[in-house]
C-alpha positions as CSV (number, residue, x, y, z in Angstrom):
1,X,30.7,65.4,27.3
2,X,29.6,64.4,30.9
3,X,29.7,61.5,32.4
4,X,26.2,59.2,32.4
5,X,25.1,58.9,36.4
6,X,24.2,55.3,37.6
7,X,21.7,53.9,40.0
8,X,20.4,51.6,41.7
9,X,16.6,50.8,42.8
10,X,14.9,47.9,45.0
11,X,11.4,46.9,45.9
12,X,10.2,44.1,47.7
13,X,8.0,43.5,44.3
14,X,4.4,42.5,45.0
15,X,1.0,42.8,42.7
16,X,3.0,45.4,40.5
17,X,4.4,47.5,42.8
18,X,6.2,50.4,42.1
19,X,9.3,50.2,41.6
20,X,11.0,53.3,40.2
21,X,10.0,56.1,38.7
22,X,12.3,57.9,35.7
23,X,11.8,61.6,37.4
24,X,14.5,63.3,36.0
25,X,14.7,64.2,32.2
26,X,17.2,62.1,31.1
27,X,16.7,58.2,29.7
28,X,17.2,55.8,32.4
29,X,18.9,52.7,30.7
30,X,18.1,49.1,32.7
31,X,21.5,47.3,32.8
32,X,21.1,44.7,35.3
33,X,18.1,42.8,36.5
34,X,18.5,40.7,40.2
35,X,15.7,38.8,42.0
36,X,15.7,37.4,45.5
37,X,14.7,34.2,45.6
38,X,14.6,31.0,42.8
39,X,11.1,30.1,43.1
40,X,9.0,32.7,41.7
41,X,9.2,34.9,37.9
42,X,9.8,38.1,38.4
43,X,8.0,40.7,35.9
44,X,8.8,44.3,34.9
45,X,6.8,46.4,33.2
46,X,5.9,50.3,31.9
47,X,2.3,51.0,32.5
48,X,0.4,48.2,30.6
49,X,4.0,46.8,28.6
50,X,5.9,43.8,30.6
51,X,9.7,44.5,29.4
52,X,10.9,41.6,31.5
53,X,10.2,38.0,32.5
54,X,12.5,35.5,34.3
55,X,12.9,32.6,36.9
56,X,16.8,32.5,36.9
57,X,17.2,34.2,40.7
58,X,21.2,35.5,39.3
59,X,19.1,37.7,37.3
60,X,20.2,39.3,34.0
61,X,22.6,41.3,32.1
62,X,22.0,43.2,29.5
63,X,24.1,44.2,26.6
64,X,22.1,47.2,25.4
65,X,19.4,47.7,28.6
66,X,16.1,48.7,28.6
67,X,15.4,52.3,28.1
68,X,13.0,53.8,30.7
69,X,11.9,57.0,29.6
70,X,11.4,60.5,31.1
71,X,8.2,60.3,33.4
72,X,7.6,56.4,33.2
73,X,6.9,53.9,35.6
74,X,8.2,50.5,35.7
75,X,6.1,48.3,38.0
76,X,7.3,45.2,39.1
77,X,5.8,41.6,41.0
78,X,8.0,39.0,42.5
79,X,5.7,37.6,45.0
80,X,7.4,40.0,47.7
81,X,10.7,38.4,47.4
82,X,12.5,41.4,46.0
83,X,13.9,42.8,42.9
84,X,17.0,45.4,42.3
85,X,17.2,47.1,38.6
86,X,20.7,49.0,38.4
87,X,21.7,51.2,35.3
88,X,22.6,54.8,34.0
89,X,21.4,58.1,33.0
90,X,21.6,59.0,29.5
91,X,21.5,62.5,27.6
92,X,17.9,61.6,24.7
């Protein structure tokens, strides 16, 4: 058993941007959710499916992530204040 690698990935967020791309062939599990500013909903999605929706600017948690899989997108709009996903590898 390895260990799971973690990262980290920010975009400045605007008209569904790109803002990472799962390029290696491991599941890349969404932990944590921050926005930059208060006054705007930030949205995450994978090609056509939002995942995420929030105003609260600390961001969010999550206790099980979202699962982005092997070659997927997730595309994300902020109204160019700025989003950072962080989270881990994991073996399918």
């Amino acid at each position: 058993m390895g260990s799971n690698p973690v990262g980290n990935f920010y975009d400045s967020c605007y008209n569904y941007s790109t803002l990472f791309t799962n390029n290696s062939s491991q599941i890349f599990v969404i932990t944590d959710v921050v926005q930059g500013a208060f006054n705007y909903t930030a949205y995450l999605r994978i090609g056509s499916d939002l995942i995420y929706k929030s105003d609260i600017p600390n961001g969010h948690h999550f206790m099980s992530g979202l699962k982005v899989e092997s070659g997927e997108t997730v595309e994300c709009d902020h109204q160019s204040s700025g989003v950072t996903i962080s989270g881990y590898y994991t073996h399918p």
